[in-house]
C-alpha positions in Angstrom: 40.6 23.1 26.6 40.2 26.0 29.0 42.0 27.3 32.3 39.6 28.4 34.8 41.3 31.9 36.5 40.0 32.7 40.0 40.7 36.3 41.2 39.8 37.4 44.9 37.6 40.1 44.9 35.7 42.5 47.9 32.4 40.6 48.6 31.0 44.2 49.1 32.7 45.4 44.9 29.4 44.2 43.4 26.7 45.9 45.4 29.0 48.5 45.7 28.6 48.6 41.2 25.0 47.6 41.7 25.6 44.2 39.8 24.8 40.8 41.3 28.0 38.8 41.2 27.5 37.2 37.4 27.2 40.6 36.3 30.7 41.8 37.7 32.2 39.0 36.3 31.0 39.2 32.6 32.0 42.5 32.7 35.4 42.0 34.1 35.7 39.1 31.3 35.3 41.9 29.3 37.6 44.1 30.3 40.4 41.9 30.3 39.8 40.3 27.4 39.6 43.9 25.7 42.4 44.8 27.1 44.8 41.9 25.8 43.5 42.9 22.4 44.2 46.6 22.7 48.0 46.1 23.8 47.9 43.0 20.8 48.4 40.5 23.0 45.6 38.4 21.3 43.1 38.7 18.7 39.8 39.8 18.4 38.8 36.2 18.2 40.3 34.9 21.4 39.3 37.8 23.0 35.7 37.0 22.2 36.0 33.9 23.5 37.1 35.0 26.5 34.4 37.3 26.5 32.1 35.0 26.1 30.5 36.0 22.5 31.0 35.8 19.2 33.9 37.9 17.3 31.3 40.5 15.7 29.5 41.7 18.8 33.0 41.4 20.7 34.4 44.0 18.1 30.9 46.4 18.2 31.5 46.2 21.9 34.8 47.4 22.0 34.0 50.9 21.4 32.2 51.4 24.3 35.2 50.6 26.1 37.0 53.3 24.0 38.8 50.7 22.3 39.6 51.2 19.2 38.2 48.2 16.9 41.2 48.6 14.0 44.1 50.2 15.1 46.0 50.3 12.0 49.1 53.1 10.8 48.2 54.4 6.9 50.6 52.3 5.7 49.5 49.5 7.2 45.6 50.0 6.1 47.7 50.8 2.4 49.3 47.2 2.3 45.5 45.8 4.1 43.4 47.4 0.8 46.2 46.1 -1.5 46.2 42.7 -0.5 42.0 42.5 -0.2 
């Protein structure tokens, strides 16, 4: 099940990014869904759903955004390697 979000936007925004309207909107999927993930509000697999593509590419996209793909402490990567 899915909840449709509608957000008002300046009909002028896109042109104004040179992006047709579908464009803007993957991209502001994106964004948000990036976002949530960075502050760990959700994982990298919801957020590629609300991206709209699978988790792998979601992840490779992320640095693009300057998001950081694995944001783990030493001791936390410690207690990851241990537990592989």
């Amino acid at each position: 099940m899915t909840v449709n979000l509608s957000i008002d936007i300046p009909e002028t925004l896109a042109d104004a990014l040179q992006e047709t309207p579908e464009q803007f909107a993957r991209e502001a999927r994106l964004a948000m869904a990036a976002k949530l993930f960075e502050m760990k509000r959700i994982p990298s697999g919801v957020a590629a759903r609300i991206a709209g593509m699978d988790r792998v590419t979601f992840l490779l996209t992320l640095h693009s955004l300057g998001v950081a793909a694995l944001d783990l402490t030493a001791d936390e990567l410690d207690q990851d390697v241990l537990n592989a």
